[in-house]
N, C-alpha and C positions, 0 to 999 in steps of 0.2 A: 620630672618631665611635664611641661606642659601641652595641654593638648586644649581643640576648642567645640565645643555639643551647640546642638540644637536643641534647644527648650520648646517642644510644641504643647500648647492649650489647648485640652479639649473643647471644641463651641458643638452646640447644638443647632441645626438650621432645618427645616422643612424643604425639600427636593420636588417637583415633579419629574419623574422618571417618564420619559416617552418610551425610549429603546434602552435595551441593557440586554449584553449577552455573554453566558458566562460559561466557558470551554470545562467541558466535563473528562474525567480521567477514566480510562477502561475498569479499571481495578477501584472504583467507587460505586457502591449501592447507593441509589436514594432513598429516603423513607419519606414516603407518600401518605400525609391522611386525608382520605376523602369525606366528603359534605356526608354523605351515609354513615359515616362512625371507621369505616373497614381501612385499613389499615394494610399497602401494598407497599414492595421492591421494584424499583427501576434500574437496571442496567444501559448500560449500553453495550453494541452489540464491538467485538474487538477487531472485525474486518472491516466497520467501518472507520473513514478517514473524519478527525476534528469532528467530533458530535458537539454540538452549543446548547444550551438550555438558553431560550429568548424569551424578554418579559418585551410583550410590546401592544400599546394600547390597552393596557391592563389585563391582559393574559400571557399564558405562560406557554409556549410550544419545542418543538426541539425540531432542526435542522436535519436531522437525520432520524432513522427509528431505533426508540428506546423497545427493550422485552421487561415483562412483569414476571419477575423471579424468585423462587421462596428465599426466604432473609436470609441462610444460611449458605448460597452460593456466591 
């Protein structure tokens, strides 16, 4: 049986990023390290609706409110 693939090449390119926003899952911890060394969990909370983590103008914010969680919930 013949069948027909896409052959993609990986290329390298330099981006400027303005906006990027990326839809985060209830059931996802982030790990967060901070400029002080300390080392935190982020959730998100699960009655809210679509929380997005957005990088825009070179910072990083969230749509909705994240809680700082110990790593094991």
């Amino acid at each position: 049986m013949a069948t027909t693939v896409i052959q993609v090449q990986e290329q390298e390119k330099e981006i400027d990023i303005v906006y990027m926003a990326v839809k985060l899952n209830d059931y996802n911890t982030l790990k967060v390290n901070l400029r002080n060394g300390e080392q935190i969990f982020l959730k998100i909370d699960k009655s809210q609706w679509e929380t997005y983590m957005i990088f825009e103008d070179g910072k990083i914010r969230f749509n909705r409110p994240v809680k700082i969680v110990d790593h094991d919930e």
